[in-house]
Backbone as JSON, one array per atom type, in Angstrom:
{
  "sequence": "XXXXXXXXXXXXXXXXXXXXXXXXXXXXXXXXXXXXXXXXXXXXXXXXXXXXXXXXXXXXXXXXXXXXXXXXXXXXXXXXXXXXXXXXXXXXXXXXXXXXXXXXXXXXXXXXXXXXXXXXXXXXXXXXXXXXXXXXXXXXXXXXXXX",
  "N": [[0.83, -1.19, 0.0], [0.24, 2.46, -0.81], [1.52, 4.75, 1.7], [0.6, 7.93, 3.01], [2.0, 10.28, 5.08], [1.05, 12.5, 7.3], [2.8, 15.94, 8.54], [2.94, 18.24, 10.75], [3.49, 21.35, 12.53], [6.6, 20.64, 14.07], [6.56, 21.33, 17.23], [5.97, 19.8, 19.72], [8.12, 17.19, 21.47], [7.83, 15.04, 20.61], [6.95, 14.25, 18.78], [9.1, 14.0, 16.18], [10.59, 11.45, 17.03], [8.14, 9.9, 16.99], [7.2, 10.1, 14.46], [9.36, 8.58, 13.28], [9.2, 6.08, 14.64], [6.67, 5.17, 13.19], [7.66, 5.02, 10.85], [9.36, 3.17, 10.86], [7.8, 0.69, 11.27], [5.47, 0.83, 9.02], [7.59, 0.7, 7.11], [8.45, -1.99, 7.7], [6.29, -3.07, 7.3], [6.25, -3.09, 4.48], [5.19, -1.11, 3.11], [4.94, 1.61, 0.9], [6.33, 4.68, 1.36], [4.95, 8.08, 1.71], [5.97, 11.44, 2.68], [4.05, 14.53, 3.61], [5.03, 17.74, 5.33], [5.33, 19.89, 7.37], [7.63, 22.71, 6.83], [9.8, 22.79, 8.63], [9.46, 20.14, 10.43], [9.92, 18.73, 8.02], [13.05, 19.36, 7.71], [13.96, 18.59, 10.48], [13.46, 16.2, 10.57], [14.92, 14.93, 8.17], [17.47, 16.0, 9.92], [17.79, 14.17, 11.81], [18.07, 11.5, 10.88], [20.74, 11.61, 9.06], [22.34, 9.17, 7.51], [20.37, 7.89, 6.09], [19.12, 5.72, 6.73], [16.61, 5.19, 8.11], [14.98, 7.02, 6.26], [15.67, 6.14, 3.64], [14.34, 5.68, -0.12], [11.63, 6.66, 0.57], [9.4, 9.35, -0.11], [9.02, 12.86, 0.19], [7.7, 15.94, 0.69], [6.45, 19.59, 1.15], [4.69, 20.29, 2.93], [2.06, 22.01, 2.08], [1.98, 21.8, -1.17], [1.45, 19.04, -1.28], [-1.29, 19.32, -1.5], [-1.32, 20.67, -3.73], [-0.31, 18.86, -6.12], [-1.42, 16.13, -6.33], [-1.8, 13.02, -5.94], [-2.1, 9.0, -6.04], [-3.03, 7.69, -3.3], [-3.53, 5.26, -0.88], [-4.53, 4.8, 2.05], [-3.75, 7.47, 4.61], [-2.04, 8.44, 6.92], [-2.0, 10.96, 9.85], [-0.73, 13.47, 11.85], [-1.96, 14.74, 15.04], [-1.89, 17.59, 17.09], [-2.58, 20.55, 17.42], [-4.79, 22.73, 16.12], [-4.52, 23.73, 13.26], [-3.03, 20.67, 12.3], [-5.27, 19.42, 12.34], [-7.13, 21.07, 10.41], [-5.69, 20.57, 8.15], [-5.11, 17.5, 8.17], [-7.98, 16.92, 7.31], [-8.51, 17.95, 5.16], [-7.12, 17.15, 3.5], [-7.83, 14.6, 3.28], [-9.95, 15.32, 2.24], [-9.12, 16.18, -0.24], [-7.75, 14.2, -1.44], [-9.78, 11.9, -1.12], [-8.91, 9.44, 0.21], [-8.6, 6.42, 2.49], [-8.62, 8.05, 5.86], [-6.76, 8.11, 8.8], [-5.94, 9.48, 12.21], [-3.88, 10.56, 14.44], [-4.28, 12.38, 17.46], [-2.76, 13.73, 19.69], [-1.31, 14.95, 22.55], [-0.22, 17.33, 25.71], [-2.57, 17.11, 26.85], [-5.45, 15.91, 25.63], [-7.49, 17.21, 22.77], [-11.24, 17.11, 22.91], [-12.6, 18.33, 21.18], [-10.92, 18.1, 19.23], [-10.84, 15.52, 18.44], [-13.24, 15.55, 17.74], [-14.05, 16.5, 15.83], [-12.44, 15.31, 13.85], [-13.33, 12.84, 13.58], [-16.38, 13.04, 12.73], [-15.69, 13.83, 10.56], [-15.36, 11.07, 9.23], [-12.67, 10.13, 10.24], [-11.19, 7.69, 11.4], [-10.07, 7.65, 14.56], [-7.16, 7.65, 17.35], [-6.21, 8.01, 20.11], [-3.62, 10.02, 22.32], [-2.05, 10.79, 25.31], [0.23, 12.48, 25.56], [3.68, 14.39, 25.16], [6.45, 14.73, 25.85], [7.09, 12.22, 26.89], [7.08, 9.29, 24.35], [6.07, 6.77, 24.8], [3.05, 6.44, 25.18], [2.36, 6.93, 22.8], [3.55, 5.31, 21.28], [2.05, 3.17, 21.6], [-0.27, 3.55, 20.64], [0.43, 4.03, 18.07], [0.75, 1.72, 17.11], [-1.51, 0.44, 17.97], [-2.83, 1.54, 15.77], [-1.54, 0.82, 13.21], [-2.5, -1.83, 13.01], [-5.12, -1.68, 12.53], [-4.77, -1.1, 9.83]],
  "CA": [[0.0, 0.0, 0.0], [1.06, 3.39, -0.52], [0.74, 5.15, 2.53], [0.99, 8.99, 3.05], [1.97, 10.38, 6.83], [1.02, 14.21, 7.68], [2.76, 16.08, 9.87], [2.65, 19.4, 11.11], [4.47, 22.01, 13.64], [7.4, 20.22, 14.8], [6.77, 21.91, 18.66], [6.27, 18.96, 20.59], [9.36, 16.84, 21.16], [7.33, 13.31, 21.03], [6.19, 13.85, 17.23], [9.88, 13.25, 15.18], [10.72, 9.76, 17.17], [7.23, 9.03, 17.2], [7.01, 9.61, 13.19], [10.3, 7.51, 12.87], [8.84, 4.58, 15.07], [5.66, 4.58, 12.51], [7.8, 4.71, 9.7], [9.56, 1.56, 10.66], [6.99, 0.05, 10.95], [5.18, 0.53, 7.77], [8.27, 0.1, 5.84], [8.48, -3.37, 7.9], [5.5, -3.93, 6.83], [6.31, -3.37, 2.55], [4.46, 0.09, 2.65], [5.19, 2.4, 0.11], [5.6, 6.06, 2.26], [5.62, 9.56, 1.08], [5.32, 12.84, 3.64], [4.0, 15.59, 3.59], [5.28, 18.17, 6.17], [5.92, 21.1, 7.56], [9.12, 22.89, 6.23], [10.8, 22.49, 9.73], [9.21, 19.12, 10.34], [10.95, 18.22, 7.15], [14.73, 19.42, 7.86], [13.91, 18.01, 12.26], [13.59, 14.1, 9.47], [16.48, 14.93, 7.87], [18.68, 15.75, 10.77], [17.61, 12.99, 12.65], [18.82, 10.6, 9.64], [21.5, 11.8, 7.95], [22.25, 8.35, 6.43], [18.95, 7.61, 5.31], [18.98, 4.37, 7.17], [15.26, 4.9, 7.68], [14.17, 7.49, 5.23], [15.73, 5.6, 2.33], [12.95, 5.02, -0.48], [10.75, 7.49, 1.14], [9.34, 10.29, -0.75], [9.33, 13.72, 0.85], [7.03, 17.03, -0.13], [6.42, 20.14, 1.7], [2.61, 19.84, 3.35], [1.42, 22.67, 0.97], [2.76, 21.18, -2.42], [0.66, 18.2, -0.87], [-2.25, 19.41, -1.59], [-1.66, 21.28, -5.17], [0.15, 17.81, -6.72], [-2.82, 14.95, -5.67], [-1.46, 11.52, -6.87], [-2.77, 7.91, -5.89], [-2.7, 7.04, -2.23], [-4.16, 3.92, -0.37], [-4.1, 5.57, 3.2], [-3.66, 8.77, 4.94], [-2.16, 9.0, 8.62], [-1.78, 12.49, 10.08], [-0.47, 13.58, 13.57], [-2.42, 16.06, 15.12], [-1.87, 18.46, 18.14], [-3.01, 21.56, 17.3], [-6.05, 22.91, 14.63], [-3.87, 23.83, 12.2], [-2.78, 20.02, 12.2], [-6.68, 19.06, 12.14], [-7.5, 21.0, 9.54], [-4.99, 19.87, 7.0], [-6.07, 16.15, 8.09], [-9.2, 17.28, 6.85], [-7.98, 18.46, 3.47], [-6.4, 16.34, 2.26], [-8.89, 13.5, 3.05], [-11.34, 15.61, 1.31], [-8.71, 16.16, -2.07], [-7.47, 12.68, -1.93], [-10.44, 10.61, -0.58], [-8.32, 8.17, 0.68], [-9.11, 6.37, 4.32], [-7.4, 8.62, 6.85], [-6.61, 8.5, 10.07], [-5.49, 10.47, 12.7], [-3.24, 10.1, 16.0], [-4.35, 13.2, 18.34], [-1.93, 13.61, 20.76], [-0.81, 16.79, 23.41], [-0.29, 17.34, 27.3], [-4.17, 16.61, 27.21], [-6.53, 15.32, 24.24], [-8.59, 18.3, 22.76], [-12.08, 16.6, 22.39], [-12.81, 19.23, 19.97], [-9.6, 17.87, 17.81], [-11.43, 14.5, 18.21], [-14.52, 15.21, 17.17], [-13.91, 17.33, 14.14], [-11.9, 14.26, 12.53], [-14.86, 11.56, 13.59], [-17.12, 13.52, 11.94], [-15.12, 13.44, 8.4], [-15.32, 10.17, 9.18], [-11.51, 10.09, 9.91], [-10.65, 7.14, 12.62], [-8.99, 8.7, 15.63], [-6.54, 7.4, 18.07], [-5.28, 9.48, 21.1], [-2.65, 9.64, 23.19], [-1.84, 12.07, 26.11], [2.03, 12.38, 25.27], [4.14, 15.51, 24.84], [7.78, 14.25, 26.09], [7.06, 10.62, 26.23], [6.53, 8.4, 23.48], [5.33, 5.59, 25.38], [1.9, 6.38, 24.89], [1.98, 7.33, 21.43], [3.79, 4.23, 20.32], [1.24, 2.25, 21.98], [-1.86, 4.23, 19.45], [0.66, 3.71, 16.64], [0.92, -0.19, 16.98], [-3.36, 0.03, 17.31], [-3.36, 2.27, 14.22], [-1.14, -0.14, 12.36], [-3.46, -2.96, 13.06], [-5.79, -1.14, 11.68], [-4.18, -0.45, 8.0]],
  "C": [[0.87, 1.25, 0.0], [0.42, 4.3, 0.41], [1.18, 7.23, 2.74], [1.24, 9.59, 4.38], [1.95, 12.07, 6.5], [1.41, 14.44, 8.72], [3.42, 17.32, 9.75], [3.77, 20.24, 11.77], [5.2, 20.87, 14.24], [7.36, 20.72, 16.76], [6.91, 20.64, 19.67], [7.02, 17.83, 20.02], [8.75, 15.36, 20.63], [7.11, 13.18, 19.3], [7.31, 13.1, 16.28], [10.29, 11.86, 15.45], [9.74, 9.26, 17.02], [7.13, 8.69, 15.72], [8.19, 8.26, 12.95], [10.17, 6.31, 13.24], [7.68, 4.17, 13.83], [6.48, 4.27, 11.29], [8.46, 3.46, 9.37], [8.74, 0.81, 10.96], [5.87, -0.28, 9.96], [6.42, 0.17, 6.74], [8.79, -1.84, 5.97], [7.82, -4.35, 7.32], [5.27, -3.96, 5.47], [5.31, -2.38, 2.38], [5.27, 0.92, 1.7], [4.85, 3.7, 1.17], [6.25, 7.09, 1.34], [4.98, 10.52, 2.36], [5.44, 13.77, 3.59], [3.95, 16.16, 5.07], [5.69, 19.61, 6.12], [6.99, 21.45, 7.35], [9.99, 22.24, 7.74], [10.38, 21.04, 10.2], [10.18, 18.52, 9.16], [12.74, 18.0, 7.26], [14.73, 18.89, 9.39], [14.13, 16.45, 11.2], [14.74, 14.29, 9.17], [17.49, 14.89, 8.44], [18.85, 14.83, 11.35], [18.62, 11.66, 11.78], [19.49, 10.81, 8.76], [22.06, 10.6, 6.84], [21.24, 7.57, 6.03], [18.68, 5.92, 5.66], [17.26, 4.38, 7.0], [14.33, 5.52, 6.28], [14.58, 7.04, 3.59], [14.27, 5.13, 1.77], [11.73, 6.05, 0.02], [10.49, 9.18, 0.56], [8.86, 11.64, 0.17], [8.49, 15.16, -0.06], [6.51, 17.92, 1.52], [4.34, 20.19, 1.87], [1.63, 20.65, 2.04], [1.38, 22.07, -0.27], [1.81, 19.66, -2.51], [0.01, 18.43, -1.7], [-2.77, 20.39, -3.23], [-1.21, 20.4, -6.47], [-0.45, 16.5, -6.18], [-1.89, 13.94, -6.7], [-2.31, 10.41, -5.79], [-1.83, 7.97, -4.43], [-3.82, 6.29, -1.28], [-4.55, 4.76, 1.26], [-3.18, 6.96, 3.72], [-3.53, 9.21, 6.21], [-1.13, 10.28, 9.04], [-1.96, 12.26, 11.86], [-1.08, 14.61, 14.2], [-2.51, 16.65, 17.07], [-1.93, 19.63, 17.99], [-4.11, 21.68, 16.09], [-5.52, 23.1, 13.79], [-4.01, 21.93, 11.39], [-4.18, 19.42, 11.67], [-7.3, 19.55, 11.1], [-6.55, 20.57, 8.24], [-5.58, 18.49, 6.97], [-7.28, 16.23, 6.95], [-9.24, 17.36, 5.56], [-7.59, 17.68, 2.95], [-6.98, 14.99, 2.19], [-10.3, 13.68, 1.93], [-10.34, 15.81, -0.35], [-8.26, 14.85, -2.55], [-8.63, 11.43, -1.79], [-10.28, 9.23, -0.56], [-8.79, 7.76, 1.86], [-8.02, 7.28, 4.76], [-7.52, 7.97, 8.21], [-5.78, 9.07, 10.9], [-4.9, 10.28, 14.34], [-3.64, 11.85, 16.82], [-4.02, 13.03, 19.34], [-1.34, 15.26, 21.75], [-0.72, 15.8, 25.47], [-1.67, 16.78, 27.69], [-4.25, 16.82, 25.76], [-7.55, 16.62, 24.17], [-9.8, 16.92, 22.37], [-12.91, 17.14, 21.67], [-12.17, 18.48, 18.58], [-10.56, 16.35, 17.28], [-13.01, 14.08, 17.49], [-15.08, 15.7, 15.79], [-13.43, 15.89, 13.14], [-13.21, 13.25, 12.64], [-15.74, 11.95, 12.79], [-17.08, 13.93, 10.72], [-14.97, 11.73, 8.28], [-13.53, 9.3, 9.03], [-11.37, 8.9, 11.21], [-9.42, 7.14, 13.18], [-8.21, 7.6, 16.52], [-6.21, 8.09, 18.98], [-4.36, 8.98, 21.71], [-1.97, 10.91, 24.3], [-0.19, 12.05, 25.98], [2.24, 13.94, 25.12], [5.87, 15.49, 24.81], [7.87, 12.89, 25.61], [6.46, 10.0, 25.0], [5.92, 7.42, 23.69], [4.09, 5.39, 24.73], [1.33, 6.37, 23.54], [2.14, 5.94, 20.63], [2.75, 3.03, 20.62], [0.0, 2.42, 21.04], [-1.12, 3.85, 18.37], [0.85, 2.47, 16.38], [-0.89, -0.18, 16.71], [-3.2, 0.35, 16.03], [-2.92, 1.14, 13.12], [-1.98, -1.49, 12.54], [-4.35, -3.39, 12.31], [-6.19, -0.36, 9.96], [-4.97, -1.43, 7.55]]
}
């Protein structure tokens, strides 16, 4: 499957290990990934992996650029802790109408953030995280279950 990962403001520290735990694990599992991201989200991936141990194979586009170059994708998971993050989700489920889903994660769970994606019919995950990953990697093993 080719899968697409959104992701937003780099601010909280839990989001770049948490993307890099999902991404080994879809590429474990013979996913095809491409992400769209925030400019600084983008160069936080890059530094992290300078030898492309994980992001080898992995296609790379700035979140905007996303959404004005639409190609074929099977799935659509997006990280979201702030509205910004929620409404992109949103967007790009509505230009690609691919399945999405969505990890909502912070110091606390907006149940605003949660109920905006349910109601695009986006299936949510949460996770109260902000430092730790613990929690997150525990929603991104459900989510993957759920591909």
């Amino acid at each position: 499957m080719k899968i697409m990962v959104i992701l937003g403001c780099p601010e909280p520290p839990v989001l770049i290990p948490s993307f890099i735990y999902l991404l080994n694990m879809l590429k474990n599992n013979g996913h095809e990934v491409v992400v769209s991201a925030n400019p600084a989200a983008l160069k936080l991936i890059e530094t992290v992996d300078p030898e492309k141990y994980y992001l080898k194979g992995v296609g790379f586009q700035n979140i905007d650029e996303g959404l004005k170059h639409k190609f074929d994708v099977d799935i659509i998971i997006g990280f979201a802790h702030n509205d910004a993050a929620v409404n992109y989700i949103i967007t790009y489920k509505t230009v690609y109408g691919s399945k999405t889903m969505a990890l909502v994660f912070g110091k606390s769970i907006n149940e605003e953030f949660v109920k905006s994606l349910e109601e695009e019919d986006i299936k949510t995950f949460t996770a109260r995280a902000f430092h730790n990953p613990v929690p997150v990697v525990v929603q991104l093993k459900k989510l993957n279950e759920n591909l």
